[in-house]
N, C-alpha and C positions, 0 to 999 in steps of 0.2 A: 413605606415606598419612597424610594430615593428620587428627587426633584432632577428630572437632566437638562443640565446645561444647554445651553447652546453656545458653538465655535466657532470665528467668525476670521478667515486667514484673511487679512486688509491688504489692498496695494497701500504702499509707503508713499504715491502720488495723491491718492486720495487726503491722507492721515496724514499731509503736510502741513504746517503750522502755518504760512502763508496760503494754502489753498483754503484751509480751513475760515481764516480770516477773514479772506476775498467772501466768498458764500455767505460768513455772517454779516458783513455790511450790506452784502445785495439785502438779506431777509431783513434786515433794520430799514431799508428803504422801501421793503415791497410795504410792512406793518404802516406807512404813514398814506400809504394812498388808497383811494376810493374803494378802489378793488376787494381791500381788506376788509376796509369797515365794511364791507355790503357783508362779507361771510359771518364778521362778527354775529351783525344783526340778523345773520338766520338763526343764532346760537346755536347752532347743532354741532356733535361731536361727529366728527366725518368716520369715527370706527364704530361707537357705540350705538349712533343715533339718536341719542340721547338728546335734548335740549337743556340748557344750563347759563345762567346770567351773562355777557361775554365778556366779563372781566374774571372768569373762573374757565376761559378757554385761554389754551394757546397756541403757538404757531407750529407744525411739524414738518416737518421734510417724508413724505412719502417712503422715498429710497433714502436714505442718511445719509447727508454729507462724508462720513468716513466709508460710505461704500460709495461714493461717486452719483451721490443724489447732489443735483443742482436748486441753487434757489429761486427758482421760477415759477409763473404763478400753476404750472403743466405738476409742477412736485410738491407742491406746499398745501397745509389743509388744514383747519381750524380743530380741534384736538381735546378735550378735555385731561385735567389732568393725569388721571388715573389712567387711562388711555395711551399717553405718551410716555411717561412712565415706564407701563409694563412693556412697551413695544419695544423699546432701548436699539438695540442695531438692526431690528427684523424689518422686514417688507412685508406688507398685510399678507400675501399668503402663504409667508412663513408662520406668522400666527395663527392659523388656522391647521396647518397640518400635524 
């Protein structure tokens, strides 16, 4: 059985090398405050539910920055690896259907 892809047409606003950059310094500012570390310390994978050390969690963008996902704490969610990973450009209930 053949594995299908998923196609993903991006606006070139989104997938812009300066917007791109703006977004990652916001999510390098949100990782240093309070806010953060409180999610770390729940360790839970926000897809899997899983619980997992939180230095084996990372930061995800909900909606992806290359689809016009913002780095705010409304889009961001502490992630396990295998989790963020497999998600690569989808919105949870793309992964689901």
């Amino acid at each position: 059985m053949l594995k299908q892809e998923t196609f993903f047409l991006l606006d070139p606003k989104h997938t812009d090398r300066a917007n791109i950059k703006k977004e990652r310094e916001k999510a390098k500012k949100l990782k240093k405050t309070t806010w953060w570390l409180t999610r770390l310390q729940q360790r839970l994978c926000y897809y899997c539910q899983n619980k997992f050390p939180s230095h084996e969690l990372t930061m995800d963008h909900i909606v992806p920055i290359a689809r016009g996902g913002r780095s705010t704490k409304g889009n961001i969610v502490t992630s396990c690896l295998n989790c963020n990973r497999g998600k690569k450009l989808k919105i949870p209930a793309e992964t689901y259907l």
